[in-house]
N, C-alpha and C positions, 0 to 999 in steps of 0.2 A: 180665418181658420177657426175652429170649434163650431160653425154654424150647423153643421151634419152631425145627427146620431153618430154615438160613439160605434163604431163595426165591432164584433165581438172577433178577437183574434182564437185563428184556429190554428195549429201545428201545418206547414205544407206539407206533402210527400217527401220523404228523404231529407228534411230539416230536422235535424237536432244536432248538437252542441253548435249553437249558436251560438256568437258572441255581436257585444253590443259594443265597438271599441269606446264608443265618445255619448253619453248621452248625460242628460239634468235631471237628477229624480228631483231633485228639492225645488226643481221649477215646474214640475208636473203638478197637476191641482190636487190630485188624490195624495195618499201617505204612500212614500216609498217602499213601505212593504207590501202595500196591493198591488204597486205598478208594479214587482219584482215578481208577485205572484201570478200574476197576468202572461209574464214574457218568459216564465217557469211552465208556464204549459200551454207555450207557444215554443215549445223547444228551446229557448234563451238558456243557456248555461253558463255564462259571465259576461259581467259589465264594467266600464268603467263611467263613474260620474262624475260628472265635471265641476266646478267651481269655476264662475266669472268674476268674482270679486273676492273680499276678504273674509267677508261673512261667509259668503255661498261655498268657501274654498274647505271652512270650517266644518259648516252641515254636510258637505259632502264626506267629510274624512270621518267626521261620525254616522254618519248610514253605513261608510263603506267597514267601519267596525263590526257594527251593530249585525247585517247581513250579509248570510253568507257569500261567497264567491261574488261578489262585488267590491271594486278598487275605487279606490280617487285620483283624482287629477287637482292640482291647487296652482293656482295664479292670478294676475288682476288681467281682467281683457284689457286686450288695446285702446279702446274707448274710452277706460275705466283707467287709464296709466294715470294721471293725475291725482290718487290717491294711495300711489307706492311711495308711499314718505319712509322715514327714516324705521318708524316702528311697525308698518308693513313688509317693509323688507326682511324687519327680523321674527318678523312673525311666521310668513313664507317659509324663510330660512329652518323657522323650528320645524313646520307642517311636513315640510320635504325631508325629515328625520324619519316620520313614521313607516313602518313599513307598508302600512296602506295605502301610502300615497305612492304611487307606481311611475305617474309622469309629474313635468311641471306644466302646465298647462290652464286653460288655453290662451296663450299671449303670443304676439304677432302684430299684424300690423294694420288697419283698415280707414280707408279714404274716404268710404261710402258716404260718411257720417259728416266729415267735416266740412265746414259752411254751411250745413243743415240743422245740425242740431247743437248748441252751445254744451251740453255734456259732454260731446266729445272732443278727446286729448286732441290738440295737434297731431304733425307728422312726429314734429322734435322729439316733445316728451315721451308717445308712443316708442319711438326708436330707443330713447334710453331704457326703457322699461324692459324691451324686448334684451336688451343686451344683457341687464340684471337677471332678469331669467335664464338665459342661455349659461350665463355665467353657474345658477344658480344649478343648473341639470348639469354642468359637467361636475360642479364640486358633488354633489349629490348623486351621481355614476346613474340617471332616470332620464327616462325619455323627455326629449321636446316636444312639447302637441302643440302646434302653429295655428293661428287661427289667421283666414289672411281674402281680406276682401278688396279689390279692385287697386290691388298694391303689389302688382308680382314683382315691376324690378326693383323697387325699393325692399324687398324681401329678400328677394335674391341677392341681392346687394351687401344684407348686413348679414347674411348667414355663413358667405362664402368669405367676408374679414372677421366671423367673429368665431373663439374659440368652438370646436367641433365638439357637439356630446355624443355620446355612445347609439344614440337612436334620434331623426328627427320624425316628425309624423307632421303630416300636411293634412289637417282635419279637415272632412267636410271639401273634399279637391272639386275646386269648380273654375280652375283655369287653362287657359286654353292647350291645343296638346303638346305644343313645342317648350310649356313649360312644366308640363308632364314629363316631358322625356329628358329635359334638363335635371329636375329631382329626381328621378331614378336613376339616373347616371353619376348625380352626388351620391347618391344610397340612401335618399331621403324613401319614407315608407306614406304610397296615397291612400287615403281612408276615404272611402265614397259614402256618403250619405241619399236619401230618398230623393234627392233632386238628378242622381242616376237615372232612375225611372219615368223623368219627365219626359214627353215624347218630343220635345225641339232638341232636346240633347243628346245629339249623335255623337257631339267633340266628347260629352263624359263617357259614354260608352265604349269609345274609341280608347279611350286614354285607360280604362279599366281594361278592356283588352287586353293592350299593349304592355302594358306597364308587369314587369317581372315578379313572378308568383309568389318570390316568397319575401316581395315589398310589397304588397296588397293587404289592407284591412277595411271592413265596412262599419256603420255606425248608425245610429237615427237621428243623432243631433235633437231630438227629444226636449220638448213640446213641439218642436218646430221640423221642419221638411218632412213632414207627413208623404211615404211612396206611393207612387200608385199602386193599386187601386182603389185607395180611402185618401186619396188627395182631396184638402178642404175638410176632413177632418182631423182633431187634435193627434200631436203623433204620440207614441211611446213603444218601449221597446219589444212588446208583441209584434209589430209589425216590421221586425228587422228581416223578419223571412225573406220576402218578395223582395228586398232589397240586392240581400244574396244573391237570389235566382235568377234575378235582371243579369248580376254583372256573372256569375255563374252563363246565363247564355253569351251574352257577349261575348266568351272567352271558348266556347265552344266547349263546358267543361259541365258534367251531373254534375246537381247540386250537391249529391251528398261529399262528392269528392273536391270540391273547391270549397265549402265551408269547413274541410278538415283541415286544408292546406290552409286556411285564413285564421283557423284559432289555432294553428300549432306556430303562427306569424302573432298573433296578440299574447300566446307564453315568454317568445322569446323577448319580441318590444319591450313589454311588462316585465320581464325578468321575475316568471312566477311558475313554481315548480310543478303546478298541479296546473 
């Protein structure tokens, strides 16, 4: 990824108030306020930026002060669970006070990693971390942004024994459909990212279809899942359009009237009045 000129993002037809539910300014190469200004006149009318770690969870919660209609999201990834020690937790604990932090996120659970690469947490620790957080969004009355790679029933698993928050959000949904339709029928909320628009993936298509309107959010996942048609270059959140419009056709619905229904779905998630 990054080997291709950057595309200059241009507004689609019928694209505007866009929303970005899940993306990283602070892992984006440029300053957050050029990527902001970029996806400002690509139609992008609010973001939420993530933090994967304790640092990351930090500079996200200060961008999302600093510029406008931009939120945070604060938590340690799954990966990264082996550094939720005692004064991580209470550091989180503080972060999740601020009113700009909208979800706790993104934690969850991922297998991808383990036996590959020694940074990543186990199953165990993962799983406690994940609980911590859950714990940590219901006392905090905020959404869960799940992050969850090649781990559904271990996921499903500890969502459905562990306390319920007010909103769960399955970021970045790239599992299969019968586990799509199991989370909408909890009233979990799937958040499609640019691997929607990949053309082997008819199951995410499907599952964006299917899946009830007003539990649907899109995202870029930003540096990364670049949609097409700038696949193989760097992503950010100009290019949430086409993502839209993908699962917009999928669903057999104008764009302009499925991304109304999708950011009047990212006020309520968010619990944000404007």
């Amino acid at each position: 990824m990054g080997s291709k000129k950057r595309p200059v993002p241009t507004p689609l037809a019928g694209a505007s108030g866009l929303i970005d539910a899940h993306t990283h300014l602070t892992s984006c190469p440029d300053e957050p306020e050029a990527v902001v200004q970029r996806a400002r006149a690509a139609g992008v009318d609010a973001l939420v930026t993530v933090g994967d770690g304790l640092e990351e969870a930090e500079q996200a919660l200060e961008v999302a002060t600093q510029l406008d209609r931009v939120w945070a999201a604060c938590a340690i990834h799954p990966t990264r669970a082996r550094e939720l020690d005692d004064s991580a937790r209470e550091r989180l604990t503080q972060l999740a006070q601020n009113p700009q932090c909208v979800s706790i996120g993104e934690t969850g659970l991922d297998t991808y990693w383990i036996g590959k690469q020694d940074w990543c947490a186990p199953l165990e620790v993962q799983e406690e971390a994940l609980r911590f957080h859950i714990d940590l969004a219901v006392e905090s009355g905020k959404a869960l942004m799940i992050h969850n790679r090649e781990a559904d029933a271990d996921l499903m698993r500890v969502l459905a024994s562990a306390p319920q928050p007010e909103t769960v959000i399955l970021h970045c949904f790239s599992s299969p459909l019968e586990v799509a339709q199991q989370a909408w029928e909890r009233g979990y909320v799937l958040s499609f990212a640019g691997n929607v628009t990949f053309k082997r993936n008819d199951y995410l298509r499907e599952a964006a279809a299917q899946v009830p309107l007003d539990q649907i959010l899109y995202e870029t996942d930003a540096p990364y899942m670049t949609p097409e048609p700038f696949r193989g270059a760097r992503n950010e959140p100009a290019f949430i359009g086409h993502t839209a419009a993908c699962i917009a056709h999928a669903r057999g619905m104008e764009l302009a009237e499925f991304t109304a229904a999708a950011a009047e779905n990212f006020r309520r998630v968010y619990q944000l009045d404007t």
